[in-house]
LUMNUVO-557852 format. One line per 5 residues: number of its first residue (from 1); their letters; for each residue z, x, y of C-alpha. Coordinates in nm, 3 decimals. Each point is the difference from the previous one (the first is absolute). Example, Ala and Ser with C-alpha at 12.3 -4.5 7.8 and 13.67 -1.06 7.14 Angstrom:
<pts>
1) as) 0.780/1.230/-0.450 | -0.066/0.137/0.344 .
</pts>
This chain:
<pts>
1) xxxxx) 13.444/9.647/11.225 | -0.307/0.201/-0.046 | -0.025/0.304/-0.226 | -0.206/0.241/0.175 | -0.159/0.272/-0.256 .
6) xxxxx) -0.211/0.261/0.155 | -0.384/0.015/0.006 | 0.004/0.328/-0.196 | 0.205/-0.201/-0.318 | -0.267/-0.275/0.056 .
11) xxxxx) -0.283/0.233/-0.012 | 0.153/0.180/-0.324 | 0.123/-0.350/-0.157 | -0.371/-0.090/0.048 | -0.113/0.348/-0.164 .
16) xxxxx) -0.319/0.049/0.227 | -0.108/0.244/0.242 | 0.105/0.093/0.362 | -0.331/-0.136/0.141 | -0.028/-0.301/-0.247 .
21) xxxxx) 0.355/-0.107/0.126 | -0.072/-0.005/0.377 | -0.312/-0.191/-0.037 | 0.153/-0.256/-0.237 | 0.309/-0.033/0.283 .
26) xxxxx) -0.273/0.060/0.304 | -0.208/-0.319/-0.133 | 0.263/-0.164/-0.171 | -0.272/-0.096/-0.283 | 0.139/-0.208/-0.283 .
31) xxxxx) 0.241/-0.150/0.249 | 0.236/0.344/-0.002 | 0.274/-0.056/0.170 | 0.019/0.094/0.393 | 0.209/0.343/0.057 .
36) xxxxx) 0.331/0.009/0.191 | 0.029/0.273/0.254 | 0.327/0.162/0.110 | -0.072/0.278/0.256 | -0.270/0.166/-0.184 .
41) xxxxx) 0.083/-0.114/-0.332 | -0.187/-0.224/-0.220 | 0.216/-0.227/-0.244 | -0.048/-0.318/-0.176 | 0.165/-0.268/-0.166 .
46) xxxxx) 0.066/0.066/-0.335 | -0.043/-0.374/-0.097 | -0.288/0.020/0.174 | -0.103/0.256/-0.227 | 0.070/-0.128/-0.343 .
51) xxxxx) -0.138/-0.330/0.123 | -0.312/0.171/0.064 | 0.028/0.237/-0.298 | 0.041/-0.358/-0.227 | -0.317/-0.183/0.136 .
56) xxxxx) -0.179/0.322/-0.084 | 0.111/0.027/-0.333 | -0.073/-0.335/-0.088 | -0.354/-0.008/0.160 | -0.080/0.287/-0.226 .
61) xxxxx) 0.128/-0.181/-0.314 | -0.237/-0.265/0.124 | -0.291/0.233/0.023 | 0.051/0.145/-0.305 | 0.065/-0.350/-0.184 .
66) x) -0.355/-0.135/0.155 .
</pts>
């Protein structure tokens, strides 16, 4: 089963602003992970999330390593 966490955790997991959020989720760039919507609510998978959070992470040790 799915663990749903809402887009505002995401957003301050992610610590970035309103407007950087939506247009990271709007055109899902680096692959992030496609919303969920319930009614008018916008949730994600929180495997999803660390999944996405982990790739990040490591592509930045990469960076910094080159």
């Amino acid at each position: 089963m799915k663990q749903l966490i809402k887009s505002e955790t995401v957003r301050g997991k992610l610590d970035m602003p309103q407007s950087t959020f939506e247009r990271l989720v709007k055109q899902r760039t680096n692959n992030f992970p496609t919303p969920i919507y319930i009614g008018r609510s916008r949730f994600f998978d929180a495997a999803e999330i660390e999944a996405w959070l982990a790739t990040r992470s490591s592509a930045n040790s990469n960076e910094r390593a080159a």
